[in-house]
C-alpha positions, -999 to +999 in steps of 0.1 A: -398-176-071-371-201-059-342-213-079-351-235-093-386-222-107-367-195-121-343-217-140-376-236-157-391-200-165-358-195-186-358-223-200-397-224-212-388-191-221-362-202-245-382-229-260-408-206-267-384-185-285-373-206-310-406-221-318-423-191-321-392-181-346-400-210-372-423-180-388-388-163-395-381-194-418-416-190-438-405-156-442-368-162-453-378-192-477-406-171-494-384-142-498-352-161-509-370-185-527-358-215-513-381-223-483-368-261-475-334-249-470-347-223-449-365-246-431-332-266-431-309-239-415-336-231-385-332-268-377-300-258-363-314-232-339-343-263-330-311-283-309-314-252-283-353-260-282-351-294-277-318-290-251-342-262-230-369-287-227-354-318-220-338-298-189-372-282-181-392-311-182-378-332-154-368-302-134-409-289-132-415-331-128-394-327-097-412-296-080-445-315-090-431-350-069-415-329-037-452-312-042-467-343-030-441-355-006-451-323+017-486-327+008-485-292-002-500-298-038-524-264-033-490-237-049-489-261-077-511-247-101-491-211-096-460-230-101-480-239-138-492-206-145-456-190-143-445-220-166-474-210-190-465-172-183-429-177-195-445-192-230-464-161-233-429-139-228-414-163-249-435-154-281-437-119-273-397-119-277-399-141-308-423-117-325-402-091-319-366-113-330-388-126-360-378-099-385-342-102-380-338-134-380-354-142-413-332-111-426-301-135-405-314-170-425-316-150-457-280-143-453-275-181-440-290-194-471-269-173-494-235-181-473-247-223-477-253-216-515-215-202-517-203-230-490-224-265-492-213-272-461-238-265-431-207-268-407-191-239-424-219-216-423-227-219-388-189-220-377-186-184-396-215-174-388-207-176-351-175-160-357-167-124-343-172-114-378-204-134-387-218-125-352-211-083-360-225-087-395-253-097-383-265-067-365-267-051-396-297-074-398-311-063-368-347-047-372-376-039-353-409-048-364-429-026-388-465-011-371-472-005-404-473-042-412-495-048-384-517-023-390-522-038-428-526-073-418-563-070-403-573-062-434-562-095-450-591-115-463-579-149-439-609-168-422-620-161-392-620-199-378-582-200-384-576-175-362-599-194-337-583-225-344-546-211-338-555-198-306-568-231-293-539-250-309-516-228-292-535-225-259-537-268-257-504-273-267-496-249-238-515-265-212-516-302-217-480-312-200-491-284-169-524-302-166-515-335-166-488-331-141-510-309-120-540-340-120-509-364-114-505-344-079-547-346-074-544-380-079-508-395-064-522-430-071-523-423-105-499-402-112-484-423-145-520-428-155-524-390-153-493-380-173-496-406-200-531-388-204-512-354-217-510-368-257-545-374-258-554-338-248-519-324-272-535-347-298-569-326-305-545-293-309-530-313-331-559-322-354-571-287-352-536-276-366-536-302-395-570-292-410-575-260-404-544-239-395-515-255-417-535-259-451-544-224-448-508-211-443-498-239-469-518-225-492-509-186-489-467-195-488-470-218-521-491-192-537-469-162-528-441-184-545-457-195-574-467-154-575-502-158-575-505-135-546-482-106-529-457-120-508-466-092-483-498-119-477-472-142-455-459-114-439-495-110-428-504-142-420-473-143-401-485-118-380-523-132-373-502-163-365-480-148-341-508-128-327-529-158-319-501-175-303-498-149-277-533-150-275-535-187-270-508-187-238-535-160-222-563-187-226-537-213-217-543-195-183-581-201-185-576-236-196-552-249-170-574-257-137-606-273-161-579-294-182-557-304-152-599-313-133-605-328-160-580-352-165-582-361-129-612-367-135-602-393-163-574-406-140-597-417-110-619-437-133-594-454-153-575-467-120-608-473-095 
């Protein structure tokens, strides 16, 4: 793995993270009562995301361009499937921060109820102080949990659903640059092509996975149901993340054909 590979796995690895940790908000909000403010303080964890990728972005864009300079476009799609594999460690890390961290936003929303000042909170927070009060938040998560959570009564095809959300959202930036290196002459064709495919992750996600978890966080707060439910469905979410990088795998030589495909026609 040269250097610079290594510095994108990192970084992928980072942005994975943190998205995957936006369950530890749910969680936080739910059990606090206050979920938009929960919401609110993982925000500030969100500028590392977005500072990962914009680095990581341009730096795999680079690999894919001196790719095609050497005509030597035949490593690339290992190049994407160590990108893909560092989403997969990624959420494997975030499941296991998940727990801690919503216990660490509880705390964070109680300090901004004291303080009103977002500033304050995260300046003591990530004081020598805040930082060692913190591992007293630091928890591993149950088996027990896990074990209870198959037996939630969630459907099926949102399980199926979150998988292939997470396994398009995954591949459609590897595929498109990997079909911009098939096909140099339409390389910005081929890249401007990765929306489309993000875009029918993204209709899966806002009728079938978000109402679903939607409806089992406002319920838990208006008490209608256990709040161990979004503990659970925290779990078959997190679950089918992992489970979508896997397919990711499957998905990436197909997708990146396939846009090729696409990209040949649209510039003949």
């Amino acid at each position: 793995m040269t250097t610079q590979l290594l510095i994108i796995f990192v970084l992928t690895v980072l942005v994975n993270t943190i998205d995957t940790s936006a369950y530890a908000a749910r969680l936080a909000g739910v059990r606090t009562g206050h979920p938009a403010l929960a919401s609110s303080l993982y925000h500030v964890l969100t500028l590392g995301s977005r500072a990962a990728n914009a680095l990581a972005g341009p730096l795999l864009a680079s690999l894919t361009d001196l790719a095609v300079l050497e005509q030597n476009t035949g490593s690339l799609l290992d190049v994407y499937r160590i990108v893909v594999l560092a989403a997969s460690v990624g959420t494997v890390i975030a499941a296991l921060g998940i727990p801690s961290l919503s216990r660490i936003l509880a705390r964070g929303i109680a300090s901004y109820e004291n303080r009103r000042s977002l500033p304050q909170v995260v300046v003591r927070g990530a004081s020598v102080q805040g930082l060692w009060r913190m591992t007293g938040d630091l928890t591993p998560p149950r088996l027990g949990a896990v074990r209870e959570s198959r037996r939630s009564p969630f459907p099926k095809r949102f399980l199926i659903a979150s998988v292939l959300v997470t396994a398009i959202s995954a591949v459609s930036n590897a595929a498109a640059m990997y079909a911009s290196a098939l096909v140099p002459a339409g390389a910005r064709t081929a890249t401007s092509l990765s929306p489309m495919l993000a875009g029918s992750g993204l209709i899966l996600s806002i009728f079938v996975v978000n109402p679903v978890a939607a409806l089992v966080t406002d319920e838990a707060l208006r008490e209608k149901r256990p709040l161990k439910d979004v503990t659970y469905i925290t779990i078959w979410q997190v679950g089918a993340q992992l489970l979508g990088t896997l397919v990711a795998q499957l998905l990436l030589w197909p997708a990146g054909q396939a846009i090729a495909i696409v990209t040949r026609w649209l510039v003949a």
